[in-house]
C-alpha positions as a Python dict, from the first residue, in 0.01 Angstrom:
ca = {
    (1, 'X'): (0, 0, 0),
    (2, 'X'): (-330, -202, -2),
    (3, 'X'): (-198, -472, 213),
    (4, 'X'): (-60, -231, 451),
    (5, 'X'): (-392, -68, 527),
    (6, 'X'): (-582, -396, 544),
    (7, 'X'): (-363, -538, 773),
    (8, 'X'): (-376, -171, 953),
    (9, 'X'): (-792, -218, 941),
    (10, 'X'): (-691, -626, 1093),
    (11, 'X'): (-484, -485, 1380),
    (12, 'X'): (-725, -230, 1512),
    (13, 'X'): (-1045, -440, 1448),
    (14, 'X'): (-811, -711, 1687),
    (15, 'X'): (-772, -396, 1923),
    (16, 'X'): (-1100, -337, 1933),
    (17, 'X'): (-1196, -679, 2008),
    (18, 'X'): (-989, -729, 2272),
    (19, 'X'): (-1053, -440, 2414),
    (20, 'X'): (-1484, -504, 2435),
    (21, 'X'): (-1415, -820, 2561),
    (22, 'X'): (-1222, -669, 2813),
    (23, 'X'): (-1499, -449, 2930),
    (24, 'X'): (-1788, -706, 2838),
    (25, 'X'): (-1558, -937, 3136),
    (26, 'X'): (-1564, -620, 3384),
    (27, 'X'): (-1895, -584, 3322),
    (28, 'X'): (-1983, -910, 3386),
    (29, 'X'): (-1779, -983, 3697),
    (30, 'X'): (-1937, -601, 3868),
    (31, 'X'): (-2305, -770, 3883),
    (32, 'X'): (-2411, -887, 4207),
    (33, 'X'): (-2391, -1272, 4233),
    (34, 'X'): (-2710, -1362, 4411),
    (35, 'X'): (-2933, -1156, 4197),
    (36, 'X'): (-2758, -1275, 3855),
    (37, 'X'): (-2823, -1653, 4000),
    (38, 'X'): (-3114, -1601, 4059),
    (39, 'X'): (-3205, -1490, 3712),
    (40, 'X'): (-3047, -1790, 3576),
    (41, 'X'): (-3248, -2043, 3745),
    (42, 'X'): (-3560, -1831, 3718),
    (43, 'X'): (-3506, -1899, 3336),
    (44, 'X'): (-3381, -2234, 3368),
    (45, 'X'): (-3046, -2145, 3223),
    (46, 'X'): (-2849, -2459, 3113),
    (47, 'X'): (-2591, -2297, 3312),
    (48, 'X'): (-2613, -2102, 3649),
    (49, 'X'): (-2294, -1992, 3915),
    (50, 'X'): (-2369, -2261, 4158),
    (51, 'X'): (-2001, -2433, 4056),
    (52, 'X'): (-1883, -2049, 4208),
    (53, 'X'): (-2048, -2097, 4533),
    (54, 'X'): (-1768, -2217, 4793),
    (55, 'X'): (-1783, -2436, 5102),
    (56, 'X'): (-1889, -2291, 5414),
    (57, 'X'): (-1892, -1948, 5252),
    (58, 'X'): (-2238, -1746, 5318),
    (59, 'X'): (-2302, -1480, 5015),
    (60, 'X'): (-2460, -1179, 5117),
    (61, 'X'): (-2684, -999, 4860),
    (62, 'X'): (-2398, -725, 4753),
    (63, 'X'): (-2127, -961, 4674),
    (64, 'X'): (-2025, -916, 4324),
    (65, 'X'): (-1914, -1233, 4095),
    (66, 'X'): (-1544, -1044, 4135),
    (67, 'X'): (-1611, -1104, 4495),
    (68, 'X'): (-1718, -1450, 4473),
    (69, 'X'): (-1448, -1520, 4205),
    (70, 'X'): (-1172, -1394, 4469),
    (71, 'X'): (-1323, -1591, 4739),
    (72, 'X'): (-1335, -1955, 4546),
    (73, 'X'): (-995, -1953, 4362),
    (74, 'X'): (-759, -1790, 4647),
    (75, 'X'): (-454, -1985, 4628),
    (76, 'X'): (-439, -2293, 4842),
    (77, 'X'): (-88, -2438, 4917),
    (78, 'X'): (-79, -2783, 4847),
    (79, 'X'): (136, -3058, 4876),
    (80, 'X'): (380, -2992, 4551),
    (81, 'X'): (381, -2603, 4627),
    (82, 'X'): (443, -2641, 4981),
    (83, 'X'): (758, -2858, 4880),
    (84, 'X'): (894, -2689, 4611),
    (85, 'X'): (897, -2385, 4826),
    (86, 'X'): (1090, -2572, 5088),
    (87, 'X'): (1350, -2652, 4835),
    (88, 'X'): (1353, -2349, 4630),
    (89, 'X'): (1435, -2159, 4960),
    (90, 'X'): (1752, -2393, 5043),
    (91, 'X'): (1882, -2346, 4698),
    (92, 'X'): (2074, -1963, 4587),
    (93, 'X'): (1882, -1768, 4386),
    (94, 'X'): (2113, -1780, 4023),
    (95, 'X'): (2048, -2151, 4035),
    (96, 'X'): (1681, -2106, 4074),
    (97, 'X'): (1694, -1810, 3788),
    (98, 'X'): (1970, -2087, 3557),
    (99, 'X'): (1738, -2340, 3606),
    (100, 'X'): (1399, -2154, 3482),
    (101, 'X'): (1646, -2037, 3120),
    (102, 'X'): (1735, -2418, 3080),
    (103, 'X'): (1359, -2463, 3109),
    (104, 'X'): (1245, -2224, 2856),
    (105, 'X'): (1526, -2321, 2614),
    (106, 'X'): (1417, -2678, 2673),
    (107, 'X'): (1088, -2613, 2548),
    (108, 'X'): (1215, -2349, 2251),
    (109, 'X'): (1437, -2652, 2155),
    (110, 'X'): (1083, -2909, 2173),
    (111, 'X'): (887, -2618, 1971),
    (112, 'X'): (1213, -2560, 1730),
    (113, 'X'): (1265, -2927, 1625),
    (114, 'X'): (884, -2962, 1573),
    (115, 'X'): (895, -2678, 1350),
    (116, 'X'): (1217, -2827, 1156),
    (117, 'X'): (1107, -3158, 1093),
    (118, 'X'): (695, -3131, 1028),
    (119, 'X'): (741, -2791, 838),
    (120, 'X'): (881, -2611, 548),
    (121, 'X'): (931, -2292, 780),
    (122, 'X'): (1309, -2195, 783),
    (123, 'X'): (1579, -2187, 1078),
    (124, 'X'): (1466, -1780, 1139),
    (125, 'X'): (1069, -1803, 1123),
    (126, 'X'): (1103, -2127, 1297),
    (127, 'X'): (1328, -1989, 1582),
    (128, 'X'): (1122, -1674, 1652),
    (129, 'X'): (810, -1935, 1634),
    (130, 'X'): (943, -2124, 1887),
    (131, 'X'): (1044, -1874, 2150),
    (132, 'X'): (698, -1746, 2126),
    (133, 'X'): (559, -2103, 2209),
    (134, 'X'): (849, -2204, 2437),
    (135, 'X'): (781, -1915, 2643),
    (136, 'X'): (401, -1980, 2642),
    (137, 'X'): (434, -2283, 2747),
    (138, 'X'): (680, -2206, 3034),
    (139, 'X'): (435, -1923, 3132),
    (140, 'X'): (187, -2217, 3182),
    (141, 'X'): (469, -2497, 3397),
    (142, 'X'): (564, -2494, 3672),
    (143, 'X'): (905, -2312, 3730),
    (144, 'X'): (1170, -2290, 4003),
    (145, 'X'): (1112, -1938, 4086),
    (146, 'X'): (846, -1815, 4272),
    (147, 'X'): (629, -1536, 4096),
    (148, 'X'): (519, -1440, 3796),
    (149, 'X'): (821, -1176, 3664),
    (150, 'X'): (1044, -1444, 3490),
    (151, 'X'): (696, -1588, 3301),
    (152, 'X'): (674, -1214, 3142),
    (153, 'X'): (1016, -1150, 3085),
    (154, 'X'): (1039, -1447, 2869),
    (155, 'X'): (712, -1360, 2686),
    (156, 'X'): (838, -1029, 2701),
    (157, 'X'): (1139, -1131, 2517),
    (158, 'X'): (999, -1320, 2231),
    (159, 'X'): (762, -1073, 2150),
    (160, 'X'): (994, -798, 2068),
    (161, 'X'): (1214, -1051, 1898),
    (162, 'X'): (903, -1101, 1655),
    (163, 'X'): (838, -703, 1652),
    (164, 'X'): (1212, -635, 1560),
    (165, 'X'): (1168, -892, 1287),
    (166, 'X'): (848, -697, 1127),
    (167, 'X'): (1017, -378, 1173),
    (168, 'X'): (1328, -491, 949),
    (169, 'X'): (1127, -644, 724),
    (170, 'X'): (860, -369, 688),
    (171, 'X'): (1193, -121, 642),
    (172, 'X'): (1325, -330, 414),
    (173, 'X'): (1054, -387, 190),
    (174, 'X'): (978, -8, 222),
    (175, 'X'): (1323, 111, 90),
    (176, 'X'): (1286, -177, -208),
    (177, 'X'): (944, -78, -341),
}
């Protein structure tokens, strides 16, 4: 019963966590760029939002860092994305879909092998391990498919395969002791 509640206590102080950084970020991306630049050089911060500030690009005084953020990193097709999409289109959709599953099971298989040989973990903990990281890491590659959908789905997937694990084993444990 102890362990249940402190790992009950874990889980919401990780909610909690999360959840201020998540509004420390919104916070901090709703101030107006100029003025919060300014401030840092004023103080002679070790490091200011210059590196933000793209070419050509004139910043008025309400821009926000969300703003600024939106402006600098707006995708830019280049050479690789412009000819994968070129290919992708020429190619029926199943294949695209049957190649991205032989990706992710290519890099379950890396993660799962890893697992085997460096660890004492068994075939189950290991497997569930390395969906988790195999679908990481795809979220992360490059994939045939345009979009992000597939990325989550796979994610998606090994994260209630590691939920459906620690709800047998909490039920089982529960009906033993």
């Amino acid at each position: 019963m102890k362990r249940a509640i402190l790992q009950l206590v874990l889980l919401i102080m990780l909610a909690f966590t999360c959840f201020g950084g998540y509004l420390l970020v919104r916070h901090v991306l709703a101030l107006p760029f100029r003025a919060t630049n300014d401030v840092l050089h004023k103080e002679e911060s070790p490091v200011n939002l210059d590196f933000l500030i793209p070419a050509g690009v004139h910043i008025d005084k309400n821009m926000t860092i969300k703003e600024v953020l939106h402006i600098r990193f707006k995708k830019q097709t280049g050479t690789y994305e412009r000819l994968m999409r070129s290919i992708t289109e020429m190619v029926p959709r199943k294949y695209l879909y049957l190649g991205d599953a032989l990706l992710f099971i290519f890099w379950t298989f890396l993660y799962l092998t890893f697992l085997r040989v460096f660890t004492f973990a068994g075939y189950g903990r290991a497997l569930r391990v390395s969906l988790l990281l195999g679908a990481c890491t795809y979220f992360f590659m490059p994939d045939f498919s345009p979009g992000e959908t597939d990325d989550w789905v796979f994610v998606g997937g090994a994260l209630l395969i590691m939920a459906a694990r620690a709800f047998v084993s909490f039920r089982r444990t529960k009906r033993e002791g």
